[in-house]
C-alpha positions as CSV (number, residue, x, y, z in Angstrom):
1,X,132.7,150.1,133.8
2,X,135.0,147.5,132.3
3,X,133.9,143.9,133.7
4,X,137.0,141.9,135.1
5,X,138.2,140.1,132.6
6,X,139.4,135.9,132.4
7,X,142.6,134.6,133.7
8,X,144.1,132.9,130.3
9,X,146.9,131.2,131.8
10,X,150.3,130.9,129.5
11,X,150.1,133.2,126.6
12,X,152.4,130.7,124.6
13,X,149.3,128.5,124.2
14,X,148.0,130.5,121.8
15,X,148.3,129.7,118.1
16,X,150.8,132.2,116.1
17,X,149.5,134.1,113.6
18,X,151.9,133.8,110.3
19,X,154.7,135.9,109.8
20,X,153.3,137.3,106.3
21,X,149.8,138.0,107.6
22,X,151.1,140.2,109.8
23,X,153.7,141.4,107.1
24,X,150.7,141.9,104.7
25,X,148.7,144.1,107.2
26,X,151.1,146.3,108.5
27,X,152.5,147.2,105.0
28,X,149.3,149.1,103.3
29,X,148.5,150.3,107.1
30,X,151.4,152.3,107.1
31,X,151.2,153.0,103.5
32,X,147.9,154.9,104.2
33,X,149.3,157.2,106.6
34,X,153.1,157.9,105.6
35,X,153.0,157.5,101.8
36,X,155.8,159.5,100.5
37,X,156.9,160.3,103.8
38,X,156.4,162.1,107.2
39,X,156.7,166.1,106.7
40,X,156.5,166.5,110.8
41,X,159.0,163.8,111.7
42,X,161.8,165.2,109.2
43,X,161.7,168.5,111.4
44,X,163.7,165.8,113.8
45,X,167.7,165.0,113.7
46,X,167.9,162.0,111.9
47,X,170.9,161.0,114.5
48,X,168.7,161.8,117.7
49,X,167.8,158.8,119.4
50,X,164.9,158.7,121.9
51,X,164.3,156.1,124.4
52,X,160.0,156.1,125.0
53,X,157.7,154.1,127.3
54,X,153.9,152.6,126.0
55,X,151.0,153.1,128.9
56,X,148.0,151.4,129.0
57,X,145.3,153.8,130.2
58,X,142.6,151.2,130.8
59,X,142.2,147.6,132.4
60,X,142.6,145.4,129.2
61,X,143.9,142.2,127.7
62,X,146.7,142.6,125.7
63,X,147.4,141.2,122.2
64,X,148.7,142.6,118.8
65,X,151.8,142.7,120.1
66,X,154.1,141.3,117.0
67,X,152.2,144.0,114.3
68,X,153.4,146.7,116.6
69,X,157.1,145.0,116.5
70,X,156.2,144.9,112.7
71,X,155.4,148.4,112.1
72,X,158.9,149.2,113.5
73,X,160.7,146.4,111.5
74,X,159.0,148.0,108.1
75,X,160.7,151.3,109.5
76,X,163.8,150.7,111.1
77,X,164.8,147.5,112.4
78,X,167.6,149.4,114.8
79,X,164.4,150.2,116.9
80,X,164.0,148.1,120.0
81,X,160.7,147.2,122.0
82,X,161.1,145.4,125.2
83,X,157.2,144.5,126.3
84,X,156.7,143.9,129.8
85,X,153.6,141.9,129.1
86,X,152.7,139.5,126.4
87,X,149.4,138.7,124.2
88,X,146.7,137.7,126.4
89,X,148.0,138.8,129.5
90,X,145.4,141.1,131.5
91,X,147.3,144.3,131.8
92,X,145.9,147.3,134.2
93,X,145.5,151.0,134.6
94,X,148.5,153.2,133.9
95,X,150.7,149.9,133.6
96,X,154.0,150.3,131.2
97,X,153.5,147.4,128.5
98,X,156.6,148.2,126.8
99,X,159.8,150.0,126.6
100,X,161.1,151.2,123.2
101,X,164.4,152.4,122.5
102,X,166.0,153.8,118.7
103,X,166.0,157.1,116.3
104,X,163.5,159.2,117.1
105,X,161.8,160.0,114.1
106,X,161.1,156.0,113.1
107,X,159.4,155.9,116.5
108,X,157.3,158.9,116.0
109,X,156.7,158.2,112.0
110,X,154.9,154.8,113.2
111,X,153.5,155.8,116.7
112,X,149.7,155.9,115.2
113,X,149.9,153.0,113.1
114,X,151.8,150.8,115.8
115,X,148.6,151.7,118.8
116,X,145.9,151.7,116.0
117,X,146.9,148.0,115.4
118,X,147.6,147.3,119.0
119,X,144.2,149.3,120.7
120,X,142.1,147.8,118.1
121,X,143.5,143.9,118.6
122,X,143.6,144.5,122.3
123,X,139.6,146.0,121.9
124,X,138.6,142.4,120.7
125,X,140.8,140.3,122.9
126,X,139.4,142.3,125.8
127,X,135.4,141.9,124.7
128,X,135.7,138.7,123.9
129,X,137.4,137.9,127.9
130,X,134.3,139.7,129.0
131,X,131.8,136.8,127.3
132,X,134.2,134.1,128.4
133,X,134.4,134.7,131.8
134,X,130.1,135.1,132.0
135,X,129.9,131.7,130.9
136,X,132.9,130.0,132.9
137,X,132.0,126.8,134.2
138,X,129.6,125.3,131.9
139,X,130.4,123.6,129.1
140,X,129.8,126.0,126.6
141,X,132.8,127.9,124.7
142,X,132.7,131.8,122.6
143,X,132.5,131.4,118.9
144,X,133.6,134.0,116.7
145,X,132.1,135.0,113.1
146,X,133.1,136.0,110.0
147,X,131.6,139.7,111.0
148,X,135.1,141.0,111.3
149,X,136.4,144.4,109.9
150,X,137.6,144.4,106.6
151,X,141.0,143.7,106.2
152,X,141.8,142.4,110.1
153,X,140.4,138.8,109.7
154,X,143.5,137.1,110.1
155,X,144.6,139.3,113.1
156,X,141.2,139.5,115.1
157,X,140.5,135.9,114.8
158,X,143.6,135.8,116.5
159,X,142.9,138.8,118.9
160,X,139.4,135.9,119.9
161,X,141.9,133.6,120.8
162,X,143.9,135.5,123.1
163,X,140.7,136.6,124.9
164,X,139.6,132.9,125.8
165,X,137.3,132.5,122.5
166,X,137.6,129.8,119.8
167,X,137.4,129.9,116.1
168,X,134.8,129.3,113.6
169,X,135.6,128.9,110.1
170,X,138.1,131.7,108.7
171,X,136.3,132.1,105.3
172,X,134.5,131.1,102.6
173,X,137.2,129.0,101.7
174,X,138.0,126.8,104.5
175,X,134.6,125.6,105.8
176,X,130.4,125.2,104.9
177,X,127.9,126.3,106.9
178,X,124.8,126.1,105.2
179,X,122.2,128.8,106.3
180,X,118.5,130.2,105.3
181,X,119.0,131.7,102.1
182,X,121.0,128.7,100.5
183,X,118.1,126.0,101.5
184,X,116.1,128.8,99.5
185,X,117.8,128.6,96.4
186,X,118.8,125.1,96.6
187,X,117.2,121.7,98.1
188,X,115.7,120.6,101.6
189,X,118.2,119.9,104.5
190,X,118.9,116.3,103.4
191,X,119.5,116.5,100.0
192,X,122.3,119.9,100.2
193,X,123.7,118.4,103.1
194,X,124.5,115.2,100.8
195,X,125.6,117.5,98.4
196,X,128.1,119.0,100.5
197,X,129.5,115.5,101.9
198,X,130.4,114.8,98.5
199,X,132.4,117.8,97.9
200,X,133.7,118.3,101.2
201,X,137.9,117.4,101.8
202,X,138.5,115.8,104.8
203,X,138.4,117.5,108.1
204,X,136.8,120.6,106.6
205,X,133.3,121.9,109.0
206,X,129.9,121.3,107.7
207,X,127.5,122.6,109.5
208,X,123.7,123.3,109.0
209,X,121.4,126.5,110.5
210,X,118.4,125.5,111.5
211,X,115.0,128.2,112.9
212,X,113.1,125.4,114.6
213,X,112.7,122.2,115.8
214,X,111.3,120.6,113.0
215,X,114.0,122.0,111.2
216,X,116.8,120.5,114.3
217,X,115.0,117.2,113.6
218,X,115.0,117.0,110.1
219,X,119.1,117.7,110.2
220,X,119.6,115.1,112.8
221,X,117.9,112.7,111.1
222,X,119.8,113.7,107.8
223,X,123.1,113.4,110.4
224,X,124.9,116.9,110.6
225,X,127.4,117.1,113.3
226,X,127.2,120.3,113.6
227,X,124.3,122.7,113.9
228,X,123.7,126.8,114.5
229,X,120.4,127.2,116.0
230,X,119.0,130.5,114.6
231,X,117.3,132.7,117.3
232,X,116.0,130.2,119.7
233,X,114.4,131.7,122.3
234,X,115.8,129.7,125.6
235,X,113.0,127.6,126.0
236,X,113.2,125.7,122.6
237,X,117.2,126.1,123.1
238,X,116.5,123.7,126.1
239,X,114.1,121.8,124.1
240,X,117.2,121.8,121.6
241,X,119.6,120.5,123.6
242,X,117.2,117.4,125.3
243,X,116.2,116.7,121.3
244,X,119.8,116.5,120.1
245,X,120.8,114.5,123.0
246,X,124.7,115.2,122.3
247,X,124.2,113.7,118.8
248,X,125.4,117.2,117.4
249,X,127.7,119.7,118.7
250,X,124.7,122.6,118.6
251,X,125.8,126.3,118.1
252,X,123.3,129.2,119.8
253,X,123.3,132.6,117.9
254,X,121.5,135.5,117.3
255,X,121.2,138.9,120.0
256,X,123.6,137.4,122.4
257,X,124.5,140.1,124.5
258,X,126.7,139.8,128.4
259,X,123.3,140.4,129.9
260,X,121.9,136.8,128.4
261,X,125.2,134.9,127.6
262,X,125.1,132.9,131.0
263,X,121.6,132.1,130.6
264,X,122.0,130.7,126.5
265,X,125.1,128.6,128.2
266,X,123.5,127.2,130.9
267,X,121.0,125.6,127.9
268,X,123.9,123.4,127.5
269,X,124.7,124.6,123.8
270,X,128.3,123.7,122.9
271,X,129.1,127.0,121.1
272,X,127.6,130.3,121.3
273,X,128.4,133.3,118.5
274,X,128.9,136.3,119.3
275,X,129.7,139.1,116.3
276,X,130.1,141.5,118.5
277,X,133.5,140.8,119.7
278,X,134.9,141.2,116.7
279,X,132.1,144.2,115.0
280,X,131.7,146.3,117.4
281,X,135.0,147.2,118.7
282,X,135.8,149.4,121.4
283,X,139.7,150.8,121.2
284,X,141.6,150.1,124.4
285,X,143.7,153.7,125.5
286,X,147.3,153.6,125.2
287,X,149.5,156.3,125.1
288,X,153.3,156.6,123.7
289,X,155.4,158.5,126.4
290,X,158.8,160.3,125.7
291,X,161.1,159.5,128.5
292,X,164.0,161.2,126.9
């Protein structure tokens, strides 16, 4: 049974995704499945046109709306969609999302593609409502990770967004966050966090993961600003949180599921990860409808 998810208010709030990272996914996801073209659309007329209606078939939030205008564009930009919701809106059983209109075979050539994108965005959008709204109230916010399926970064960091999460670092590229094995093969918590200050541009996250409290203490005294607590069993996050004393921002993770995520919030932890909205995604069911 599908927990009710978060009102998210206006859609428009949420950040865009760029124009060519949606471009950029859409072109080798259709390239997988039409290659040199579709054998079963060309038994179509090329000069029918079809009009055709998209159902959800599930309670859901929406998003990946624009790649599922894209995969269209890449096809035939004479093919119209007209959505009846928009990206983050909770949508419902059996409700029509959108109306599509153009030549027929464009619309059945990119049918799979279009919903693969669309059921798998919607998937994380609609998990990660699920977390948010267990821990509405408190002070704590959803954190996504970097456990993301190859390829859909861009678009499921996006899809955390729409479903009332926030962001942690995209990459590799944009932020540190300095964990277990890279104390191991470099120095103690002071000295890497000095070294990272002194490469780090401006504005860019540092943060430190730490397994106990003698390991919070030592970073606090080092002064991180931001720090993942590894594992903490709720106790010692409590003890966490009293130690810190909002000198950090602190960051619960490890085995958060929806049975505990109220109880790690109410800890008082500013963030709490959760890969499993974007790794283990469950497909929301749409279905493509002929009307004529």
């Amino acid at each position: 049974m599908m927990i009710k998810t978060l009102s998210l208010g206006n859609p428009r709030a949420i950040p865009a995704v760029d124009r060519e990272a949606i471009r950029s996914l859409v072109e080798p996801t259709l390239a997988e499945d039409v290659r040199s073209g579709d054998l079963t659309a060309s038994l179509i007329d090329p000069e029918f046109r079809t009009e055709a209606r998209l159902v959800s078939r599930q309670e859901a939030v929406l998003c990946g709306t624009d790649w599922f205008d894209e995969v269209f564009r890449q096809l035939d930009a004479s093919v119209q969609v007209d959505w009846q919701a928009a990206d983050g809106d909770e949508i419902i059983e059996n409700q029509v999302v959108c109306r599509i209109q153009g030549p027929a075979r464009p619309i059945l050539t990119g049918e799979r593609s279009a919903i693969n994108l669309l059921q798998t965005l919607s998937g994380t959008a609609t998990t990660t409502s699920c977390y948010a709204r267990l821990i509405a109230g408190t002070r704590t916010r959803v954190l996504d990770t970097r456990k993301t399926l190859p390829g859909l970064r861009v678009a499921q960091k996006y899809a955390v967004r729409c479903g009332g999460g926030v962001n942690h670092r995209m990459g590799l590229y944009d932020g540190i966050l300095i964990k277990e094995n890279h104390l191991r093969a470099g120095e103690d918590i002071a000295g890497i966090l000095n070294r990272a200050r002194a490469v780090l541009p401006p504005h860019t996250l540092l943060e430190i993961e730490v397994e106990n409290l003698t390991e919070l203490e030592a970073a606090l005294a080092a002064g991180a600003e931001r720090i993942l607590l590894d594992n903490f069993p709720i106790r010692e996050l409590e003890r966490a949180v009293a130690l810190n004393h909002d000198r950090a921002e602190l960051e619960a993770s490890g085995n958060v599921t929806l049975d505990n995520i109220r109880t790690i919030a109410e800890t008082g932890v500013d963030f709490i990860s959760v890969g499993a909205i974007t790794k283990h995604v469950t497909a929301v069911d749409f279905s493509l409808e002929f009307t004529t």
